[in-house]
C-alpha positions as CSV (number, residue, x, y, z in Angstrom):
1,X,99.0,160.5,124.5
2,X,95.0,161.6,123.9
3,X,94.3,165.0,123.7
4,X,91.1,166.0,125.9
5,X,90.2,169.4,125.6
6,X,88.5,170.9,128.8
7,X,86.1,174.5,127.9
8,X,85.1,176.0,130.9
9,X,85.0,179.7,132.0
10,X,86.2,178.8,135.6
11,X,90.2,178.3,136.3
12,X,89.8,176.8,139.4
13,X,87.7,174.0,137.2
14,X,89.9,173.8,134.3
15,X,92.7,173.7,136.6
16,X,91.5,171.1,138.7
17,X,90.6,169.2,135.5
18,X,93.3,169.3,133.7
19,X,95.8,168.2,137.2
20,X,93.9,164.9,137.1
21,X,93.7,164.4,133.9
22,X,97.6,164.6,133.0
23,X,97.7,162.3,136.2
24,X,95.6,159.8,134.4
25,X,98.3,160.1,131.5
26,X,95.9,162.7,129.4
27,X,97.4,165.5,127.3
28,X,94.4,168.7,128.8
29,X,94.3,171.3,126.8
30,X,92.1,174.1,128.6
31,X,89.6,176.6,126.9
32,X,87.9,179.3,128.7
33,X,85.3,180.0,126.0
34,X,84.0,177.9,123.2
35,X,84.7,180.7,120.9
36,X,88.2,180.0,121.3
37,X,88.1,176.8,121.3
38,X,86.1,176.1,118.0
39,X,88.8,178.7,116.2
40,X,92.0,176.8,117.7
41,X,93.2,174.0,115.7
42,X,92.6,171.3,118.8
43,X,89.4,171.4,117.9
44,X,90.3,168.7,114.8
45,X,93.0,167.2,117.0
46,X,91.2,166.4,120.7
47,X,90.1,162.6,121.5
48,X,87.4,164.1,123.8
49,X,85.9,167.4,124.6
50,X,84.6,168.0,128.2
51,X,82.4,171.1,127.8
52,X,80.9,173.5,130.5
53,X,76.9,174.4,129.5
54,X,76.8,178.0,131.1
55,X,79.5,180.1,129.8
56,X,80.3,183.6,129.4
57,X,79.9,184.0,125.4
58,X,79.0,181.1,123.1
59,X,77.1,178.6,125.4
60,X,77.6,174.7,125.4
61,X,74.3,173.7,123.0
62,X,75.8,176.4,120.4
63,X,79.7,174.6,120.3
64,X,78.0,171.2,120.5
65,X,75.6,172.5,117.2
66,X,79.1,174.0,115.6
67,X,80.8,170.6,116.5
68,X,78.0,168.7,114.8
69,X,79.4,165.5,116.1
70,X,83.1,165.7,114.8
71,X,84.1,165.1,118.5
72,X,82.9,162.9,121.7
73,X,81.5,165.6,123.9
74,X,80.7,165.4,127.5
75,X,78.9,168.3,128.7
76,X,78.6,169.1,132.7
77,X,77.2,171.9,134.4
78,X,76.4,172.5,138.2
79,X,73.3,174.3,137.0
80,X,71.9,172.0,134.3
81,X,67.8,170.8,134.4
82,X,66.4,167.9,132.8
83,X,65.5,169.7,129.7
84,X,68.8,170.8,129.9
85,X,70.8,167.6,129.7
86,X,68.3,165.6,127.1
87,X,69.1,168.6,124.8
88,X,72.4,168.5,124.8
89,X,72.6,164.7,124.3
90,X,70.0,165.1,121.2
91,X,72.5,167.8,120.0
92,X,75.5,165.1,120.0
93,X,76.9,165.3,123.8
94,X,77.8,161.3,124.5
95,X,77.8,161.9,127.9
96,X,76.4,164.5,131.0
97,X,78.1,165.0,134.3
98,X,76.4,167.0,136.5
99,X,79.0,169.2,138.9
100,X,80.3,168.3,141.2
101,X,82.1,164.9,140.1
102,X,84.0,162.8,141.0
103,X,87.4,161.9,139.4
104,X,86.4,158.7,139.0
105,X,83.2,159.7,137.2
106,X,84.7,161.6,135.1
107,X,87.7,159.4,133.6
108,X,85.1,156.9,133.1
109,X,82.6,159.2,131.3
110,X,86.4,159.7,129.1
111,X,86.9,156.2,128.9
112,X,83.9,155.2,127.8
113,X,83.3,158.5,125.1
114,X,87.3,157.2,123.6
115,X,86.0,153.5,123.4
116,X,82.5,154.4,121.3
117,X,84.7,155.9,118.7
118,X,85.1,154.0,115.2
């Protein structure tokens, strides 16, 4: 089973998230700050990262910088501009998903982030 790590400061999100995503046969593993996600040791074991922008703390452009790459990331954010999003793709982010989704967009933005892997 893939690991997909889900870093948001919200429960209700990571909640939500995580319920469809062990539906979908996912193993979640929920974050509420990048902080302690990047010092946990899922950050070497997660498939896929799906990563809030605006968080308390470390924000998503400095976890996608720590990442460097290491990891498909798909940032989302409710709040996001279009300066926004094209920075966090140029910083390594394969996809952006702009809240609210849909399940379906998101296990697709998954799908597709697991199959451009090596």
């Amino acid at each position: 089973m893939q690991v997909v790590c889900v870093i948001d400061d919200e429960l209700s999100v990571r909640k939500g998230i995580a319920n469809l995503l062990r539906s979908a046969g996912y193993q979640p593993v929920c974050f509420e700050s990048g902080e302690n996600f990047l010092a946990s040791p899922w950050r070497v074991q997660a498939a896929c990262v799906l990563l809030d922008l605006q968080m308390l703390g470390l924000q998503g452009p400095e976890v996608l910088r720590a990442l460097n790459g290491e990891r498909p990331v798909i940032s989302m954010s409710a709040h996001a501009n279009e300066q926004q999003v094209a920075e966090t793709l140029a910083l390594g982010a394969i996809h952006f998903l702009a809240k609210p989704f849909t399940a379906e967009q998101l296990l697709q933005a998954i799908a597709l982030s697991l199959a451009e892997q090596p």
